[in-house]
N, C-alpha and C positions, 0 to 999 in steps of 0.2 A: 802705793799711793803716798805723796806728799802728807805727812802732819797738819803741814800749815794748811793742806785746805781742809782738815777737817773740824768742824763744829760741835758742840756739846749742845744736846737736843733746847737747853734754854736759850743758845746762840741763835741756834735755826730758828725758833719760833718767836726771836725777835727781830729776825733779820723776814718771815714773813710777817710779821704786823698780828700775829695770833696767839693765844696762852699756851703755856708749856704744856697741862693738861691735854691741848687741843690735838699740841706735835705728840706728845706720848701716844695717842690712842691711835696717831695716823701709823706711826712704827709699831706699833704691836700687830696693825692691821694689813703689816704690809703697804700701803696707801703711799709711804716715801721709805727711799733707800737707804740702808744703814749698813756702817762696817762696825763690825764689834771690837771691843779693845782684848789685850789677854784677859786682863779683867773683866769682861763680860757685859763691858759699860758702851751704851751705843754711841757712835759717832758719827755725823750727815756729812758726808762729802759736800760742799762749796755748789758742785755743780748739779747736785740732786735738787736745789732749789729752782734749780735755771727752767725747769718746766710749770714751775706754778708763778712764776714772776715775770714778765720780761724785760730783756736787759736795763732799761731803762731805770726800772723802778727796783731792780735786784740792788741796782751802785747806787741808789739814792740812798740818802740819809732818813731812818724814820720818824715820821711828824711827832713833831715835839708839843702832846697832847698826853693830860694824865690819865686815859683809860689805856687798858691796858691791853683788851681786847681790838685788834684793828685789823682784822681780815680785811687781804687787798685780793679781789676779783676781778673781773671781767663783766661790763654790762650788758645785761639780755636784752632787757625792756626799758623804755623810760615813755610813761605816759601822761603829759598835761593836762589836766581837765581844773579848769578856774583857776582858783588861788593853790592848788595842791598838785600835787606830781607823784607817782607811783613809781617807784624806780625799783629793779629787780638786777641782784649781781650773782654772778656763780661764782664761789668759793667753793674750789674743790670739790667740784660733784654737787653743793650744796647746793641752795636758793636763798640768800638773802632778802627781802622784801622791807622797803621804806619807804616810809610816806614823809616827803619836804614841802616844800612850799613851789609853788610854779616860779615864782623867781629865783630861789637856790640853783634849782631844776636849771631851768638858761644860766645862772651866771657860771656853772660849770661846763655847761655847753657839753653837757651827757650826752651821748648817741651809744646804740648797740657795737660792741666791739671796741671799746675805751677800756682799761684800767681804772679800776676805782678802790677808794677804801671804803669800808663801815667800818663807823666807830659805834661798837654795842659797849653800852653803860645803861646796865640795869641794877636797878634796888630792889625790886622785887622779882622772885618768882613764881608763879600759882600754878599749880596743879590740881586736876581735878578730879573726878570718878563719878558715875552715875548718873 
């Protein structure tokens, strides 16, 4: 295999729009492909991204927003009810869930089977028990 296509796991998990954390735990779980170095250090082949991306949005440039988290998925749902909209994307096996505004919702003109990003920028996080 080519050098040049291979990526250093902070490459890869900027090149899908997700934190490095996110890509580490996907290679430890198997979840994306990896070739090791002598050294033991993992490298993502170019085209192991090509099934969570497509081409389209693999060659695009990513959006020049300062969170850092930007899981790009596929839309499931997207459901209008008044001034709000429920929209739902898979990210890798996942389920993202957001709530916009009904005109966000149409100015992107979301439907099932679109490419999309979430930008998650969170300040807090609560956990609970009991």
């Amino acid at each position: 295999m080519n050098n040049a296509t291979l990526l250093t796991p902070r490459q890869a998990a900027e090149k899908l729009g997700m934190s490095y954390p996110a890509l580490k735990h996907w290679i430890l779980t198997g979840r994306i492909r990896t070739v090791k170095t002598p050294g033991g250090h993992h490298r993502v082949p170019a085209e192991a991204l090509e099934e969570f991306l497509p081409a389209s949005i693999a060659q695009a440039a990513p959006a020049q927003i300062s969170g850092r988290n930007q899981p790009r998925g596929k839309v499931v749902t997207v459901v209008i009810e008044g001034l709000l909209a429920k929209v739902v994307i898979s990210v890798g096996g996942q389920r993202v869930t957001s709530i916009i505004t009904a005109d966000a919702a149409r100015e992107l003109a979301l439907k099932p089977g679109d490419w999309a990003i979430a930008l998650i920028k969170a300040t807090e996080v609560m956990i609970g028990k009991g």
